[in-house]
Steps between C-alpha positions, in 0.01 A plus 500: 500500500332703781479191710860395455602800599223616759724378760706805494314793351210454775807587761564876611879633432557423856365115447714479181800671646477247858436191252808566283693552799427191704549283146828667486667364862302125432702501176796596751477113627543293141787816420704411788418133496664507129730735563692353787332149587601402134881592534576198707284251313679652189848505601481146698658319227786718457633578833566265796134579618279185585159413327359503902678850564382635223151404514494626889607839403228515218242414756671748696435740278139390410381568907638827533345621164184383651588654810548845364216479256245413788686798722440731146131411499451562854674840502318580171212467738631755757569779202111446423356518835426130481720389822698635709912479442635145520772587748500155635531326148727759387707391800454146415627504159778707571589229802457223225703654249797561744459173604515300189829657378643459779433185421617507141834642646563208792441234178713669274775551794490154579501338187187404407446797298804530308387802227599804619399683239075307493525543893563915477239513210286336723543712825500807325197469280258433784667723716417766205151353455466520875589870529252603240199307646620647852490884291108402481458495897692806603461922407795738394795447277724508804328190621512340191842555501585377854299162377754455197816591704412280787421210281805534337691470834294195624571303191880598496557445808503135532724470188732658710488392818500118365834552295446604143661828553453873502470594117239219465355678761528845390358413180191303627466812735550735151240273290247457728487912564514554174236265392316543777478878439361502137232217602393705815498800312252357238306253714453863762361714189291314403315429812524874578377519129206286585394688834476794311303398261283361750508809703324648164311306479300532848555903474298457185212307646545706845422811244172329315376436860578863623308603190198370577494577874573841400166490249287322794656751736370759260163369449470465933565905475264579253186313654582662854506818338201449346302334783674602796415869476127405337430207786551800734262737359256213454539379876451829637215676271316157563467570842455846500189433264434182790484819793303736248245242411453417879418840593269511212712768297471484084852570458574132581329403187746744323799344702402166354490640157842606534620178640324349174707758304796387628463174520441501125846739462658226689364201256625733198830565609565121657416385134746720320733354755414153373496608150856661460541745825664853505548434110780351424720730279664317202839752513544404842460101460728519172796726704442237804478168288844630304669573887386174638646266220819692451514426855464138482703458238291486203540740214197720452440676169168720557437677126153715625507849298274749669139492401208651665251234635203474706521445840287188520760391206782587681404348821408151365844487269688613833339194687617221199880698528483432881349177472769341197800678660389273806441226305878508318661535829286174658523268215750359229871638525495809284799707373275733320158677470390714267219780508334638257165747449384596189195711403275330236210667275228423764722403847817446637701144504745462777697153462782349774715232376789326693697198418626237748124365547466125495173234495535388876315122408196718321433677826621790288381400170364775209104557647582376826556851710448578854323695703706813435446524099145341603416874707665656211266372244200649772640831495553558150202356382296773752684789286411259147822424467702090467742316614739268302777268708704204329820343399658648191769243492615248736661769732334801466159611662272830347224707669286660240298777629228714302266761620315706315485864527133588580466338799157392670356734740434185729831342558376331786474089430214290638707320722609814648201635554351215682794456697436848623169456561 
């Protein structure tokens, strides 16, 4: 079932929302095909209206639906960033439109078209499908409804002007507005519907980037602090002790013992940078993680009742809050997360569960976790502690996190320490 239906859960909102959309104005080409190519093919056996005639309207009928479905796609394409506007095709199509009913109107004025009432559904349905697919190239409701006005004026005028008379006219000029209005309207929202969506949809992934320049931004800060000021003391002790020892002075050995001190002091302090810097503080990632995902939309229930904890604990629970709160906003299309921290008989368990997380062709398969939950598991097993991270149903993703109260004394991990070194 997964499979059959992969297709459309693996897209984002805005992918479903843009796919939904463009399906809607190709289905735009068999409605008006039926809808107005049919008339004459339906009605040729009733009214004075050839076979030929009738089959040259429907054909008519079937290249402008064409027409205004390839304009749709390509303006579809403009709303998403894709291309830019199709002014020239838009220009085109509204050329070909006027064109062929003027057409229609110089066959049904000299005979050869005899249907009055097939040649006005004719001229007024594509005018109407015209002004719609023309609402997809332009911005503003006044615009839109300049497009439906002038159409109607274009296709009445030739009605009048070639004979048929004014309240033919006025009511080709009435039709076409009002049609023309209601199909701009809709075809307009939902292309503005679509660019916002789409909007969202970068200002979400603008936000998971800004998150993680603003942690790598963070960890820049804390090594210069730490080895900017300690480089210094290094560089210049070292050659104080380089002076002493060269006028044969014993305090350069103690220089050099210093410079060992601090040295040492630096490798300490660059590893607790590694290892979970400034200590993270697990109030402040919950309050931020809630602010970010109201932010981007997503509905963030954080249930965390004060409880005294360790520092160590509350620095490495701190780091998987900042780490899943990334996670949700950089994968899957969540509309909610869910917090929670409980205190056990012997540790604490902090779980974060959102829904709207899909298998992406196994690349995000139960077991199969990045480098993100991969560094989490390294940080909570230096304080003892685990890390849990699967698929509790099709949609919905959970981080598991325990740590243990008493934590080790050395929270520094091998690979940390030889990284140092």
């Amino acid at each position: 079932m997964s499979a059959m239906t992969g297709w459309w859960s693996r897209r984002s909102v805005a992918g479903k929302v843009e796919l939904y959309t463009r399906w809607t104005f190709h289905l735009f080409v068999p409605i008006e095909l039926f809808a107005f190519g049919g008339i004459p093919l339906s009605r040729s056996a009733d009214s004075p209206l050839s076979t030929a005639g009738a089959v040259g309207l429907c054909l008519w009928v079937l290249v402008h639906a064409l027409l205004c479905g390839f304009l749709a796609s390509r303006s579809l394409d403009h709303t998403t960033g894709v291309r830019p506007r199709p002014v020239r095709l838009a220009t085109g199509v509204a050329a070909a439109t006027a064109t062929g009913n003027l057409a229609v109107v110089v066959l049904w004025t000299t005979g050869a078209l005899p249907d009055a009432s097939v040649n006005a559904s004719v001229i007024v349905g594509t005018a109407v499908f015209t002004v719609g697919t023309l609402a997809l190239c332009v911005d503003g409701v006044r615009r839109m409804l300049y497009v439906a006005l002038g159409a109607g004026l274009v296709t009445a005028l030739p009605v009048v002007l070639l004979g048929h008379g004014l309240l033919p006219g006025a009511a080709t000029v009435v039709a076409v507005a009002v049609g023309g209005c209601g199909t701009a309207g809709a075809c307009g929202f939902s292309s503005w519907l679509l660019g916002v969506v789409q909007e969202l949809e970068r200002s979400r992934d603008l936000k998971a980037r800004l998150a993680v320049a603003e942690e790598r931004l963070r960890f820049g800060r804390d090594l210069h602090d730490v080895m900017g000021r300690n480089l210094s003391v290094i560089a210049l002790k070292s050659e104080l002790a380089v002076q002493l020892t060269r006028r044969g002075r014993p305090e350069g050995v103690d220089q050099m013992v210093e410079v060992q001190r601090i040295a040492q002091e630096s490798q300490r302090e660059v590893r607790e940078v590694v290892r979970g810097y400034r200590e993270a503080d697990l109030r402040v990632e919950l309050e931020g993680a809630r602010g970010v995902l109201d932010a981007a939309g997503i509905d963030c229930a954080v249930d965390a009742p004060a409880v005294e904890l360790p520092s160590g604990v509350q620095s490495a629970l701190g780091w998987v809050v900042r780490e899943t709160t990334t996670n949700v906003l950089r994968h899957g299309d969540p509309r909610r997360c869910a917090i929670a921290l409980r205190r056990t008989a012997d540790g604490v368990l902090l779980t974060v569960e959102n829904d709207g997380a899909a298998v992406r062709d196994g690349a995000a398969a139960p077991g199969r976790t990045g480098s993100g939950l991969a560094g989490l598991r390294e940080r909570l097993g230096a304080v003892g502690g685990t890390l849990e991270a699967g698929f509790v149903d099709p949609h919905s993703f959970r981080v598991t996190a325990r740590v243990p109260l008493a934590v080790p004394e050395q929270t520094g991990t091998r690979q940390e320490r030889e990284t140092v070194a």
